[in-house]
C-alpha positions in Angstrom: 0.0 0.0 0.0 1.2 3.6 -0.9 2.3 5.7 2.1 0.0 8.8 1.9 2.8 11.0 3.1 4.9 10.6 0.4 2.7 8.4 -2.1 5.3 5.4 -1.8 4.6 1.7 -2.2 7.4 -0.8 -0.8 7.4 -4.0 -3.1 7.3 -7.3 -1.1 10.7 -8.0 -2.9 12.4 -5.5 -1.0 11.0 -7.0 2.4 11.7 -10.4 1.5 15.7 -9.7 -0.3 16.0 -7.7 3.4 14.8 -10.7 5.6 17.4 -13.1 3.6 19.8 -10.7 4.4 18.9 -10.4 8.0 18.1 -13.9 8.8 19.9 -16.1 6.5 22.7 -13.8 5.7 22.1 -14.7 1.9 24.1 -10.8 0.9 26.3 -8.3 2.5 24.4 -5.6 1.1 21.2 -4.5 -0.9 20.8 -1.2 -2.8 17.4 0.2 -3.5 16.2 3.1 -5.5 12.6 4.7 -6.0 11.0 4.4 -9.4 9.8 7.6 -9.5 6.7 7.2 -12.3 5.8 4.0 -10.7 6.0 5.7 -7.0 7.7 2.2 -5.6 11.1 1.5 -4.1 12.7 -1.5 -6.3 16.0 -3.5 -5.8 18.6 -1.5 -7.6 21.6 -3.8 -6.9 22.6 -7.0 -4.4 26.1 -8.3 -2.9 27.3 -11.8 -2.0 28.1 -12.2 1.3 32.0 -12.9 0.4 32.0 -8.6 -0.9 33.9 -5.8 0.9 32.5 -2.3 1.7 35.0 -0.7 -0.8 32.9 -2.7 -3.8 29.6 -1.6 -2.0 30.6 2.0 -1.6 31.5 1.9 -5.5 28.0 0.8 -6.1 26.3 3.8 -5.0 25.9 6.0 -8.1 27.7 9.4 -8.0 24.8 11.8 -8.8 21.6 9.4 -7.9 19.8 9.0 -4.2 19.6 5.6 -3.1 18.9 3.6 0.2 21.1 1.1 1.5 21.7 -1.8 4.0 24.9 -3.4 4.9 25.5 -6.3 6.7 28.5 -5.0 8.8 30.8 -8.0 10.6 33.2 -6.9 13.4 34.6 -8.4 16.1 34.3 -6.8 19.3 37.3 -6.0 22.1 36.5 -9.0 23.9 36.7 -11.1 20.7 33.4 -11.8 20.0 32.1 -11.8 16.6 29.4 -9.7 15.6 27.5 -7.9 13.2 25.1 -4.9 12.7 22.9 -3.8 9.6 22.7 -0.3 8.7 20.4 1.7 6.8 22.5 4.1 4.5 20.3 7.2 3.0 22.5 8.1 0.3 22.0 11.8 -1.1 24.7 13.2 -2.9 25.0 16.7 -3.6 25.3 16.4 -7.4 21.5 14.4 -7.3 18.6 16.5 -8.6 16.9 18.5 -6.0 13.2 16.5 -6.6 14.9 13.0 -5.9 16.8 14.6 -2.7 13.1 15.8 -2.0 11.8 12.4 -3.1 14.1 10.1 -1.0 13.4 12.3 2.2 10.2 12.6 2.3 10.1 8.4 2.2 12.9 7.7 3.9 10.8 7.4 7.1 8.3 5.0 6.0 10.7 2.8 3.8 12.9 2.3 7.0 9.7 0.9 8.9 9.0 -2.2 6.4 12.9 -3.2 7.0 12.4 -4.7 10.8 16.0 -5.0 11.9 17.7 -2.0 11.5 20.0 -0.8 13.9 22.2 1.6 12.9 21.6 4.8 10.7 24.0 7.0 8.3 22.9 9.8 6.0 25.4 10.6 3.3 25.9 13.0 0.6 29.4 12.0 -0.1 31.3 9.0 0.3 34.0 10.2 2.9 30.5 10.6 5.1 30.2 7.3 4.6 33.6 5.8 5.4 34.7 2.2 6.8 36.0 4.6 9.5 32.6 6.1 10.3 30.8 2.7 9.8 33.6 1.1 12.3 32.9 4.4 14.6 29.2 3.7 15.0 29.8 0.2 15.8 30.0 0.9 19.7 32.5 -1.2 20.1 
C-alpha cells in the first residue's frame, strides 16, 4: 500500500531480499532506489556475502539517491564476533533537487518495512560514509 505522506509503495521483494539478508545472511548488502513514475522502491543492486564495503561504496551512483543496507561484521574488544545492519540514506550533492526531495520525504516510512535495522547513516558524499565512520558507529 502507498504511504499517503509521500505516495510510496514498498514492493514485497524488498521486504523479502532484506529478511534473507537479515536472517539467513544470503548478501552483504542491498541497494534500492525509487521508481519515481511507478512511486515504488525497487531492488537497484545485491552483494554476495563474500564482498567488501569498498565494492559496496562503489556501487552507490555518484549523482543518484539511493537507500542502502549493509551487513557489517566486526569483532568486538572481547573477541566476539558480531555484526550490525545499517540503513544508509545516500543523497549526494550532485542528485537532482526532486529525488533529494523524493528520497526524504520516504525515507521514514521505507525504513519501517525493513524490521531489523539498527544503525543509521545519512550521506551526501562518500567520505560521510567511510569504513572509519561505519567502524565508529559500531559501539565497540
Amino acid at each position: 500500500m502507498a504511504n499517503s505522506a509521500s505516495g510510496m509503495h514498498v514492493s514485497d521483494e524488498c521486504k523479502l531480499k532484506f529478511l534473507e539478508l537479515k536472517a539467513k545472511r544470503n548478501y552483504r548488502f542491498i541497494v534500492f532506489k525509487i521508481d519515481d513514475k511507478a512511486q515504488h522502491v525497487t531492488i537497484d543492486m545485491v552483494g554476495n556475502p563474500e564482498e567488501t564495503y569498498d565494492s559496496f561504496t562503489r556501487c552507490m551512483p555518484k549523482n543518484e539517491c539511493r537507500y542502502a543496507v549493509y551487513d557489517f561484521d566486526f569483532t568486538t574488544p572481547e573477541n566476539c564476533q558480531k555484526s550490525k545492519i545499517f540503513f544508509i540514506a545516500w543523497s549526494p550533492d550532485k542528485s537532482r533537487v526532486r529525488s533529494k526531495m523524493l528520497y526524504a520525504s520516504s525515507k521514514d516510512r521505507f525504513k519501517r518495512e525493513l524490521d531489523g535495522i539498527q544503525v543509521e547513516l545519512q550521506a551526501t558524499e562518500p567520505s560521510e560514509m567511510s569504513l572509519d565512520i561505519i567502524e565508529g558507529r559500531v559501539n565497540l
